[in-house]
N, C-alpha and C positions, 0 to 999 in steps of 0.2 A: 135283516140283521141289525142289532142295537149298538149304536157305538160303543167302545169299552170307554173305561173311567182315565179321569186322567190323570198324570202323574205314575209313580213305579218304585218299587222298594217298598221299606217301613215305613219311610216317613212321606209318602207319596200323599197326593192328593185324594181323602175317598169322599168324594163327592157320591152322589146319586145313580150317575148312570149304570148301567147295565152292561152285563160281562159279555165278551164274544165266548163261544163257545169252537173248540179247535179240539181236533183227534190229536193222541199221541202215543206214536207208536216205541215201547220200552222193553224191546223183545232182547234186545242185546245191549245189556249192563259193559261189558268193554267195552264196546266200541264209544258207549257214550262217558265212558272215563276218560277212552285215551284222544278223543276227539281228533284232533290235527295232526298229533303226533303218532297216531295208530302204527301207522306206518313203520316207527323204528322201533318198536317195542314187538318182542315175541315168547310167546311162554317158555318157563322153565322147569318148567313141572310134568311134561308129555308123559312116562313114563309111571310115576304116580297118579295122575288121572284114570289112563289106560288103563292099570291094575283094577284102580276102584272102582271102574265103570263094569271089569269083567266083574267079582267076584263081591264086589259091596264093599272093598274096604277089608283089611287086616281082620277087623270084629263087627263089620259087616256095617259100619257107620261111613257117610261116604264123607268125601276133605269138601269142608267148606268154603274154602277161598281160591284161587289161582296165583301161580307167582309169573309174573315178568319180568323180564331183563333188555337190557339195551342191544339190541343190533349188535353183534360180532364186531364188523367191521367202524361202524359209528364209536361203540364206546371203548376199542382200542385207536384208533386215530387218535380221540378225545384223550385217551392217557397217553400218549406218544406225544400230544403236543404238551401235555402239563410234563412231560420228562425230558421235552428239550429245553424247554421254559426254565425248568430247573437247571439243568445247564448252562443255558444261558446267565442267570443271575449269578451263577456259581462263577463261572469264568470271568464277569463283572466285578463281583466283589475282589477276586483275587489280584486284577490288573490293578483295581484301584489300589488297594493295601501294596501294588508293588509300585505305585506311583504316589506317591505323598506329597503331591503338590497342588499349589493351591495360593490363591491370594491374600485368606484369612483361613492361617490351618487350626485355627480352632472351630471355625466352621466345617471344614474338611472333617472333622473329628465327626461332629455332631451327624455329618451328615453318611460319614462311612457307618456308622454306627445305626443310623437309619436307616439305609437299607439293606443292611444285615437283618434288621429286627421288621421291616415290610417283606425281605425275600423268605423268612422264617415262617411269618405271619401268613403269606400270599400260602405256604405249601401246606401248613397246617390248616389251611381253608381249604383244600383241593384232594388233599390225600383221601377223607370221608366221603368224598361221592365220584370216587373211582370205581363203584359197582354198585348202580344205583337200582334199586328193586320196587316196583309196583305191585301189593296186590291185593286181588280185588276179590270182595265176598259174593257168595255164589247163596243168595236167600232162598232161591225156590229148592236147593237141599238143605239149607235150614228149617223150612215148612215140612221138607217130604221125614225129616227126621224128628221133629220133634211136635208137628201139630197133630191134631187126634181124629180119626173120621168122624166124633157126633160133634166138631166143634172147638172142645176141649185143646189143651195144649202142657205139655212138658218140659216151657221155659223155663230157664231158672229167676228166681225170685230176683228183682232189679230195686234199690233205693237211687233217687234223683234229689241229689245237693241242686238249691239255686243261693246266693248270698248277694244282699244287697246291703247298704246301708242307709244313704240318704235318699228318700223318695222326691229332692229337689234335684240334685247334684245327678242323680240318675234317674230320670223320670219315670213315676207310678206305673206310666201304661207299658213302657218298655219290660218292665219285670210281671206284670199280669198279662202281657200278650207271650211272654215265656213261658208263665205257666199254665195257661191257655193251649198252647203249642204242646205243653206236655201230657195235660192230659187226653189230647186227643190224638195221641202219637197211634201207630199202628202197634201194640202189644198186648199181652193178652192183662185184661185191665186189672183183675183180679191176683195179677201178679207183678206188679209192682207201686213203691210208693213216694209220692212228691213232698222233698221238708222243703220249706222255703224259709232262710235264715235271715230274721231283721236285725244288726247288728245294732241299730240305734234305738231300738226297742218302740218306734212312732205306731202311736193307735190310726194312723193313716195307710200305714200297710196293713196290718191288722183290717181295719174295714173296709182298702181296698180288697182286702181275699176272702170277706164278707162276700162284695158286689163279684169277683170276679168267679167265686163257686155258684152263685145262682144264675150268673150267663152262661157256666161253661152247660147246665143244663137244658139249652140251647144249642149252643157251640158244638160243642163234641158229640150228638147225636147225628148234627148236622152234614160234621165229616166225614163221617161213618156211613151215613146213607148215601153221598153223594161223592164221595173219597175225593174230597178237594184237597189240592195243594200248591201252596203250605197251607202249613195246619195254625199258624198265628192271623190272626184275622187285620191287623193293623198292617201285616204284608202282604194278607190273602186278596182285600179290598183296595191296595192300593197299586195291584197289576194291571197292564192295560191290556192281555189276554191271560185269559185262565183255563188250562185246557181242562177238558170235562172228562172223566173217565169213571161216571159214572151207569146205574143201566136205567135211570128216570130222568131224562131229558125235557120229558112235558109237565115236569111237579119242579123243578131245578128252578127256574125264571123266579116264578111265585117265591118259591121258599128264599132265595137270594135276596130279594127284595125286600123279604120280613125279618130275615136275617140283621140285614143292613141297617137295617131302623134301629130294629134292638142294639145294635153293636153302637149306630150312634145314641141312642142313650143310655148304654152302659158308658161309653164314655162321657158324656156328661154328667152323669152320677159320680164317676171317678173324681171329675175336676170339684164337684159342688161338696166333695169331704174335706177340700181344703177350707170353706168357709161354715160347712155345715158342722164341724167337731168343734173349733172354737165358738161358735153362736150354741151350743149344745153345753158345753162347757162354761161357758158365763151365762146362761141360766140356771143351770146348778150351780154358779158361785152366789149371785145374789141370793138364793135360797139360804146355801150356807151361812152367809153376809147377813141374815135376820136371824139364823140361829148362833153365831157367835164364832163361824166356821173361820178359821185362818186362813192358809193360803190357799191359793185361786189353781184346784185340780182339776184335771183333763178326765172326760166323763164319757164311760162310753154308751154306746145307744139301750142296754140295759140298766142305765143306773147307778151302775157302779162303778166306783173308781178306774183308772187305767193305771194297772201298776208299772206299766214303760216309764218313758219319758213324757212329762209334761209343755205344754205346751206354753206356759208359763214356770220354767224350772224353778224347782223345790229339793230341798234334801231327799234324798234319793229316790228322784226324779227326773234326776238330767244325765245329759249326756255322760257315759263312762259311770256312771251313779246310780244305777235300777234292778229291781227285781227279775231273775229268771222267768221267763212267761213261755209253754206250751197248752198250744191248742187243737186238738185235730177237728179241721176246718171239714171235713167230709171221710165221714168213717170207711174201714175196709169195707168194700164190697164182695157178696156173696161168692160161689163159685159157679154162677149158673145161671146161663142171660136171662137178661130182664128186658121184654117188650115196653113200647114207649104206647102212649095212649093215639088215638087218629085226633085229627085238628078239630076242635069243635068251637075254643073259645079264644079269649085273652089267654088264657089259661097255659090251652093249650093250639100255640098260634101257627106249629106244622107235625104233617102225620109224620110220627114216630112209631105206628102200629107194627111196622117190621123191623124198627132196628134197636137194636142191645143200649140202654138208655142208661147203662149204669157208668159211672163217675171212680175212676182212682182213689185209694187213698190222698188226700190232699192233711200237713200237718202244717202250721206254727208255729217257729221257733225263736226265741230271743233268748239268747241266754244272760247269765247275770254279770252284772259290771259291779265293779267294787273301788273309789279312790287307792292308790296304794300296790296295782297290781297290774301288769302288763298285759295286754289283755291281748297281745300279739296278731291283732287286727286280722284279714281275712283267715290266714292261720289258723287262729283259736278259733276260729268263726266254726271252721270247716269241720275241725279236732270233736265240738261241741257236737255236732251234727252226726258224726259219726258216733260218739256214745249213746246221743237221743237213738239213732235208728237204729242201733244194735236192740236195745229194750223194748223195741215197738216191733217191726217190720225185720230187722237180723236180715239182709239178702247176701248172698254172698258176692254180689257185683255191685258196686256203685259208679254213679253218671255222676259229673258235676261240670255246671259251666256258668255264665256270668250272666246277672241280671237284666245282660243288653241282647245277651243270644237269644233265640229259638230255634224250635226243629223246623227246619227248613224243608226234608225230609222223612214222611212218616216212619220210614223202613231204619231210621236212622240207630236205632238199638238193636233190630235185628241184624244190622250191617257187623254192628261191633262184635255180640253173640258168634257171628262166623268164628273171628279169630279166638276167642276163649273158649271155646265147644270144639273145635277142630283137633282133631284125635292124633295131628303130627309133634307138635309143641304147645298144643292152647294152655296145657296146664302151666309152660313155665311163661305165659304172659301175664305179667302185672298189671301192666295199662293198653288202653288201646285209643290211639292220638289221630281225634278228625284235623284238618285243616283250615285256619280260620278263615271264613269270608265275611267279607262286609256288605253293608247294604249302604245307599244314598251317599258314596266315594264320590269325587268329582269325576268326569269322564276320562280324564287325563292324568288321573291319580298325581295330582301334582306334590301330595307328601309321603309317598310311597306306602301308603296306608295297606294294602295287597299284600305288600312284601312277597312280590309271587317267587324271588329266587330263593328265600328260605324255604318257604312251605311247599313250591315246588322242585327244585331241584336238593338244596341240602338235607329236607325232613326224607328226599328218596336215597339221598344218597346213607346217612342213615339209617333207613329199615334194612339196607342189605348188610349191616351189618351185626347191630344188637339191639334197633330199632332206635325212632325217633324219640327226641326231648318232648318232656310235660310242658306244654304252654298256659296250662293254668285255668281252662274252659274246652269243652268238647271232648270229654274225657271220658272211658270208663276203665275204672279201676276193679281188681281182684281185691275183696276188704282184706285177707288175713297178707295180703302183699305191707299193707297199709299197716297192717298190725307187728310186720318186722320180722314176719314168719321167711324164713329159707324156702328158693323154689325147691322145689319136687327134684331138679337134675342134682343139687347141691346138699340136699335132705338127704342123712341117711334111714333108709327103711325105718329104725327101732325110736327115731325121734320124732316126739309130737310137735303139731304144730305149736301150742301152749307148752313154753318151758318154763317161764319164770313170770308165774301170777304178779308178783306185786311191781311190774313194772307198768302197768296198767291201771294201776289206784285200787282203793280199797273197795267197790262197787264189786260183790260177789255174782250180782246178778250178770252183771258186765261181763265177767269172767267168765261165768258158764255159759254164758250165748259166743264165745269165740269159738270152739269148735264144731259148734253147729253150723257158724258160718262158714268152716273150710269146706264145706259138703258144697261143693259148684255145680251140683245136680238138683241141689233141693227144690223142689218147684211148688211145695205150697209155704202159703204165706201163715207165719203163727196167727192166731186169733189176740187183736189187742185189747189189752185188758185196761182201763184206766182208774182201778178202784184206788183205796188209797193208800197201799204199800206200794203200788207202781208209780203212783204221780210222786210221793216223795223219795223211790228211787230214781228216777227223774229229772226230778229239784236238784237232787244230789249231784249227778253226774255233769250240771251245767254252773256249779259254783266254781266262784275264781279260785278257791284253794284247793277243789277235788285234783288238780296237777302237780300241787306240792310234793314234792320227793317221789313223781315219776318218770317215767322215760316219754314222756309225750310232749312233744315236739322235736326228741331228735333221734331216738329209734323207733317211735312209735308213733303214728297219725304224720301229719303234716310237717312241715321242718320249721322251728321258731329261728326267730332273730335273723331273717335275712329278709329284702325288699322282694326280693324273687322268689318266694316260696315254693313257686312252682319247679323252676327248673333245677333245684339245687332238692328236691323230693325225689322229681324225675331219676337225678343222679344217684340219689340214696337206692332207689328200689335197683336200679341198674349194677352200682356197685355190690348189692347184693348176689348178683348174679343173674336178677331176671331180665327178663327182656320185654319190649315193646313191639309192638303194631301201627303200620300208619294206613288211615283208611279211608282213602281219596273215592268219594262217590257220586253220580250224577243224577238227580241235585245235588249240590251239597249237602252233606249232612246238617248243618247248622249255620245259621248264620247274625249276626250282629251288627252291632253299629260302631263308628271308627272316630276319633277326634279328625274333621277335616282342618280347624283352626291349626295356625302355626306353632303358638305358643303351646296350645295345649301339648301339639302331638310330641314336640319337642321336653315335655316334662313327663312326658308316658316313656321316649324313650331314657329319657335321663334315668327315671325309678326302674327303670331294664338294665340299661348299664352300669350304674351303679349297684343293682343287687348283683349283676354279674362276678363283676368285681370285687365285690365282698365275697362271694364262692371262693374264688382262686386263691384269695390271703387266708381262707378261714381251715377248720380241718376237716371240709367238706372237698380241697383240692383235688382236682382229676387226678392229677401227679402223685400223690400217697394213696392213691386206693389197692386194692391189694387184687389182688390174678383174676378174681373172676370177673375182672371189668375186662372185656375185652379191645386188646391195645390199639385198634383202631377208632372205638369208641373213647378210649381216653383221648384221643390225639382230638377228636372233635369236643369234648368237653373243656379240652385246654383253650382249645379256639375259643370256643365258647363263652367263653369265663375270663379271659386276658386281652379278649381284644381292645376295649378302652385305650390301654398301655399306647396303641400307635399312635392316639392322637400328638400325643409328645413330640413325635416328630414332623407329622402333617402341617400341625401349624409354625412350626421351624420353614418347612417348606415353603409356607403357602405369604410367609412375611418375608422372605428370599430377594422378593421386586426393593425392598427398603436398600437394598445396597447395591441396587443397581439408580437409586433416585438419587444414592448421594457421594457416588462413584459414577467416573467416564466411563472405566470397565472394570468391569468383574466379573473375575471364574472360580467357581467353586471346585472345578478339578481340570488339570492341565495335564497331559493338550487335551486341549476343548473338545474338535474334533473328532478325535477317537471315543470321549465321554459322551459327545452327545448321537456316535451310533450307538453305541451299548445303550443307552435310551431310549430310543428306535424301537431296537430288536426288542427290546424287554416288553414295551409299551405296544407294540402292532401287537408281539406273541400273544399279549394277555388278551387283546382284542377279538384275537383268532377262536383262542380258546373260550371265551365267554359267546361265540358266536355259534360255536359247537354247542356248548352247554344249552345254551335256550331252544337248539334244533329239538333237543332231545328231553327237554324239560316241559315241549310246549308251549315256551313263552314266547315274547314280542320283547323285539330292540326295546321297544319302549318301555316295557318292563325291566329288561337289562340296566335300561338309562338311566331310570327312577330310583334305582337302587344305590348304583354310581353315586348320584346326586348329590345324594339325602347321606349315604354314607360320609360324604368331605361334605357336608354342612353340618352333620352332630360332631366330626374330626376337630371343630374349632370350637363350637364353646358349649354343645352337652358331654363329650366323651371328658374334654378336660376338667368340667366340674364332676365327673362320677370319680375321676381320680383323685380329686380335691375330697371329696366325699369317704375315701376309704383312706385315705392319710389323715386326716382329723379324727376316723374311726381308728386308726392304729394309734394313734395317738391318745386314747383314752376320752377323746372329746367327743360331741353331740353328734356330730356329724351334718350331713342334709339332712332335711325334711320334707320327704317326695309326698308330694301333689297328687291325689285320686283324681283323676282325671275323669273329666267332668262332661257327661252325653248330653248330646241336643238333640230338642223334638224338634223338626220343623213343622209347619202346622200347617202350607200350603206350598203352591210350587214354587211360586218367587223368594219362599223363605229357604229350599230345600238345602243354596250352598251357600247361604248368608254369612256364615262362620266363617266360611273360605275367606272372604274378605274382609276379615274384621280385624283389627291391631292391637293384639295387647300388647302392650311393652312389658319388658322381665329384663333381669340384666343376664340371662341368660341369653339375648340375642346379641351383646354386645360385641363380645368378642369374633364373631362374625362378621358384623359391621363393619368390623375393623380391618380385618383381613379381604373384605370388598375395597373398601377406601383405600386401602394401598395399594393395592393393584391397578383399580382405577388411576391414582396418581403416578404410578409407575406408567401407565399408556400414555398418558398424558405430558409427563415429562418426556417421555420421548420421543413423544411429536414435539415437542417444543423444542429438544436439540436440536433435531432434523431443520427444525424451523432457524435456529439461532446459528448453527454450526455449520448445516450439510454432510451429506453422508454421502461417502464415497460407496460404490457397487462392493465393495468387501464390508463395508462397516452395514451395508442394509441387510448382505447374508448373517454377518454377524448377529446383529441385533433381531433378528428373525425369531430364533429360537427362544431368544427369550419373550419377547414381545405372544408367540405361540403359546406360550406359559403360562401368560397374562390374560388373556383369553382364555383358555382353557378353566381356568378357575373362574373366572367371571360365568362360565357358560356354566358349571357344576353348581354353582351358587343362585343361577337363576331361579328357581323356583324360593327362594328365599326371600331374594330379591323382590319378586310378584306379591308376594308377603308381608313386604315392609312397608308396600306403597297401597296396602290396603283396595280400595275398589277401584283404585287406580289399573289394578291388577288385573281388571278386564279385559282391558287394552292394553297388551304385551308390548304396542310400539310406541307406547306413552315411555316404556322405560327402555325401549333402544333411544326416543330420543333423550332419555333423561344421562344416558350415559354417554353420550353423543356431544351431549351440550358440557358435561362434567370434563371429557375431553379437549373441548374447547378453550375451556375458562382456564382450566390446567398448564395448557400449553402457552397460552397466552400468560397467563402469572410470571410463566420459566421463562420465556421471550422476556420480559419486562424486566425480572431479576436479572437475569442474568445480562443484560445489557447494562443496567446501575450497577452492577458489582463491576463490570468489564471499564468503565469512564466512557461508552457508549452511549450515552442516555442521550446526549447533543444530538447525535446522527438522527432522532426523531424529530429533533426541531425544524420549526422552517427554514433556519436561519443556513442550517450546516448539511443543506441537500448536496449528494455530488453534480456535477457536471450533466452524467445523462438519467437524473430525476433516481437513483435506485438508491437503496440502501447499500453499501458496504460492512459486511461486518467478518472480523477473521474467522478464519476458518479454524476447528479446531478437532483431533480425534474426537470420537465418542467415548 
């Protein structure tokens, strides 16, 4: 057996070696869903099944998915303890408002007033995933329904969004190993088709999807014969086992190895367009340069100009400044496989004489920028995207996800296909929402990149209700949902989908391919035409004015003007009435790359929170939607959308130690005592119940912990600039300016978590800083009373709880910490003793002061020792 290679993920090491080969058995899709948690989940659906198993189904189609539910007794406990939880906080606030005392009652205010709005906040977080639903698609009755005995198949027609911008800022190979991944997905290929959207118009994408359509003729043949996965090769090559579930195990070895050459020189053809377009490009300028030619254009390997952006910017050449540009990179293919040739040469370097050799629609799309016009960034990107593949391809389902993902999963379209084909409610699904995972996390997820209690516990608690929020990647959507069209339950009979053409623009052709695409049966793909009344109806529909005087951005296509696109879309299709899907599979369906850096991840989630928060002021609010949002679903979008607001009081909280630095005592509610049980109970309760929650969500403490964490380190200085951010917005001013958060390749293993420990400074970490430093100082002056004063056994129970307090945030802020001290951060005891020694020096200051303030300072001299050598100094409360 040949060692496997080293490294793991995408951005693993793919060196040379050779793959182990491993059986793997995939007989029972639940059980490898519900993994650990199998256990407390049991179907809810017995009874439906049962039917469809006797008789085929109502119209003789049988249900494509399974529904689960949580254990009887598991997810009532779990609501039993969020209902004493509730009473408890209830009985709390009430003592307190009957107790208005306090040492600083205007802190008393602030802080009664806080946890009213954290005990609000706590149940409006809790009430959504009190009936939390799993379920899982059942593909081999997807096949037995719609595939055909000579081969053939009856899927409906699929269009695949990918949207990139910067081939720096998000690297080339990251979005060509996406669509890579896509076209060798498991679908029937002849029925569906890949736009990939360059928003900056670079002739570097453009000729990376040059190089990366003549690998996938390589690539995607390869998958097929030997049904590897994943189907992205920068993930495929960089596993340290790869199970085989192929039936040619003695042509495998060979062909991997010729594979891998090629993939490393398709990569290095990738990186050499960075040097080879400009040296291509200034030799056509000095040509120009003897004919009298002006500025210095970017030239592509035909000769002809690049009408994108220039590589050297020119008038309408640069960025936000260029022509609309489609190109279909690899035409529709036939309806009828096509054999590959047997190996004979360079040519052709493995036998493909048995497998279907034919290639996806693959397009190119850059639409046009214009000075002067909003060009509503991903948004418009996606809006674009949608009109181009209405006039080409019209499918009536579209996939879209982000430049960093791939299918991780071949099965990963037919997974979704369950839920939109399923003959109980598929027709009133609008979208259907994978779950994000990441590749090349730290081990320890130390910036809760995973977010595994959103994705897994609240995105379930969610489908059981009107289903999960759009997170903006791993998506497929129903287009005429997207066109503003009413579901089927809220349709009445005599109304079409198309009511009012010109909300749509003036694009006739546009207009008539909309009803074709409500047809979610259609399963053949139109023939594309590109003569030249199509290319400039085309042109047309990617101009910045073709939006003028339409409804597109806020009843129609994507949602403009908000940072969050996604989720405030999500809400639009929901307030409509439709519902979503969430669709948890093993593999995963898709997977991506995550900012490990601090800075970065901390400005991904600031443009999160703050589009949030723009939802909830905007009149996209959960709170004015009208009946068909269903009221458990608004109460999670109010969540969803207002949480920011607590940080207001977090960090009131978390600067608390400041009046204890410069006060003997202080209470912020009296008697103490009775305050700090109702603390207690409140604080174990939540403990209780977040311990239930991960029983049943499948997670780990540590996942629970990570969440915690990260949550009070954006509480102090990303949530309070998103609220900075929509009060400058209400305010009629600029507001922020969120950061595209920016992916790293690593390019070997020792680079793999390099970013982990890298320090940018922003002054977005400051206010953090801050709220560590006081607390710190807070420890520290207290050892230093202890030191200077002495503490009586009542004044140490005393000062316990808050000293608990002190800690307690110190520890939630650790992974920030590890952060600030950059590679220091390796060694975690580098910064117990850095706060160890900060303790020290602290104490000692306060000793020092506070004996010069006291007329003390002699007693250190030699001159004024007592009698038996000690120091004397008075004793004072704390």
């Amino acid at each position: 057996m040949v060692s496997p290679a080293t490294g793991g993920g995408r951005g693993g090491n793919a060196g040379l070696a050779e793959p182990l080969l491993a059986t793997n058995d995939d007989s029972d899709g639940a059980k490898h869903v519900f993994g650990a948690k199998a256990k407390h989940w049991v179907p809810a659906d017995e009874k439906e099944m049962a039917a469809s198993r006797e008789c085929g189904g109502e119209d003789g189609r049988p249900l494509l998915y399974r529904t689960f539910k949580v254990r009887g007794f598991l997810v009532n406990t779990y609501r039993f303890l969020n209902l004493a939880r509730l009473t408890a906080v209830i009985v709390f606030f009430a003592w307190r408002v009957q107790h208005p005392d306090s040492d600083a009652m205007w802190l008393w205010w602030i802080s009664v007033v806080g946890d009213f709005w954290f005990g609000l906040s706590w149940w409006l977080n809790q009430v959504p995933k009190l009936n939390p639903t799993i379920c899982i698609p059942t593909i081999p009755l997807l096949r037995q329904q719609f595939d055909l005995p000579d081969g053939g198949s009856n899927l409906p027609v699929l269009d695949v969004f990918i949207s990139t911008v910067d081939p720096v800022e998000e690297p080339m190979l990251h979005t060509m190993n996406s669509i890579l991944s896509i076209l060798a997905t498991d679908y029937p290929v002849d029925k569906y088709a890949t736009y990939l959207s360059d928003d900056g118009g670079s002739l570097l994408h453009y000729d990376g999807l040059v190089e990366t359509a003549k690998f996938a003729a390589l690539w995607v043949p390869f998958c097929r014969k030997h049904h590897v996965e994943p189907r992205a090769p920068e993930s495929y090559f960089g596993m340290k086992v790869r199970p085989y579930k192929g039936n040619l195990p003695e042509e495998f070895l060979d062909d991997h190895r010729r594979l891998r050459r090629e993939y490393e020189e398709f990569k290095t053809r990738l990186d050499a367009l960075f040097t080879v377009i400009p040296q291509r490009s200034e030799a056509h300028g000095r040509e120009d340069a003897k004919g009298g030619g002006g500025a210095k254009a970017t030239w592509m390997a035909d000769g002809t100009q690049w009408p994108g952006t220039w590589t050297e910017p020119a008038e309408g050449h640069r960025k936000g400044d260029h022509a609309g540009i489609i190109q279909v990179m690899l035409s529709q293919p036939s309806g009828e496989p096509q054999l590959g040739a047997p190996a004979s040469s360079d040519d052709n370097p493995l036998d493909f004489s048995a497998v279907d050799v034919r290639l996806p629609m693959l397009v190119y799309v850059s639409r046009e920028k214009r000075p002067g016009y909003d060009h509503q960034k991903k948004a418009g990107a996606l809006n674009v995207q949608l009109r181009v593949s209405a006039l080409l391809s019209n499918a009536p389902f579209i996939i879209n996800f982000d430049c960093d993902h791939y299918i991780n999963n071949s099965q990963a379209f037919r997974a979704a296909m369950c839920f939109m084909m399923d003959r109980r409610d598929g027709d009133n699904v609008a979208f259907v929402q994978f779950p994000q995972r990441f590749d090349d996390v730290d081990p320890t997820d130390r910036y809760a990149n995973h977010n595994r209690m959103f994705f897994d516990a609240t995105m379930l608690g969610m489908n059981g209700i009107q289903g999960p929020s759009y997170v903006g990647t791993g998506s497929m959507f129903r287009r005429v949902a997207l066109y503003g069209a009413d579901p089927p339950r809220w349709r009445p009979d005599d109304v079409k989908v198309l009511e009012n053409p010109n909300k749509f623009g003036k694009s006739m052709t546009f207009i008539n391919s909309i009803p074709v695409a409500a047809n979610q049966e259609r399963s053949v793909m139109s023939p594309v035409s590109l003569d030249e009344p199509a290319t400039t109806e085309l042109a047309d529909v990617m101009t910045c004015a073709y939006e003028d005087g339409t409804e597109w951005g806020d009843g129609v296509g994507w949602v403009y003007d908000m940072a969050t696109e996604d989720a405030v879309t999500g809400f639009r299709l929901h307030r409509t009435g439709w519902r979503s899907m969430y669709c948890d599979m093993e593999p995963p369906g898709f997977c991506g790359t995550a900012p490990i850096n601090m800075t970065e991840r901390m400005y991904q989630i600031l443009r999160w929170s703050g589009g949030s928060l723009e939802v909830f002021f905007s009149r996209f609010c959960p709170l004015l939607a009208g009946r068909r949002l269903h009221p458990m679903q608004r109460v999670a979008y109010t969540n969803m959308t207002f949480y920011p607001l607590s940080a207001l009081f977090v960090v009131c909280y978390h600067l608390l130690p400041l009046m204890w630095v410069f006060n003997g005592r202080f209470y912020i509610q009296k008697p103490y005592p009775t305050y700090v049980m109702y603390v207690l109970v409140i604080i174990v309760s939540n403990e209780v119940i977040g311990t239930v929650e991960i029983v049943w969500a499948g997670l780990t403490l540590l996942d629970w912990f990570r969440n915690e964490q990260f949550y009070m380190i954006c509480a102090t200085g990303v949530y309070p600039t998103a609220v900075l951010h929509v009060v400058l917005r209400s305010l009629g001013l600029k507001g922020m300016s969120f950061k595209m958060t920016a992916k790293q390749l690593a390019t070997g293993a020792r680079e793999r978590f390099a970013e982990l420990y890298n320090v940018q400074w922003a002054p977005l970490l400051i206010p953090t800083l801050v709220v560590i430093a006081v607390n710190v100082v807070a420890i520290g002056a207290a050892v230093g009373k202890a030191i200077t004063w002495g503490w009586s056994a009542g004044q140490v129970v005393e000062a316990a709880s808050g000293l608990m307090f002190n800690v307690w945030i110190l520890l939630m802020f650790y992974p920030f910490a590890l952060g600030v001290i950059g590679r220091w951060g390796k060694r975690p005891y580098v910064l117990f003793a850095m706060f160890v020694a900060a303790f020290a020096a602290i104490a000692a200051v306060y000793v020092a002061v506070q004996a010069a303030l006291a007329g003390n300072l002699l007693y250190f001299q030699l001159g004024h020792w007592s009698i038996g050598g000690a120091v004397s100094l008075p004793s004072r409360r704390v």
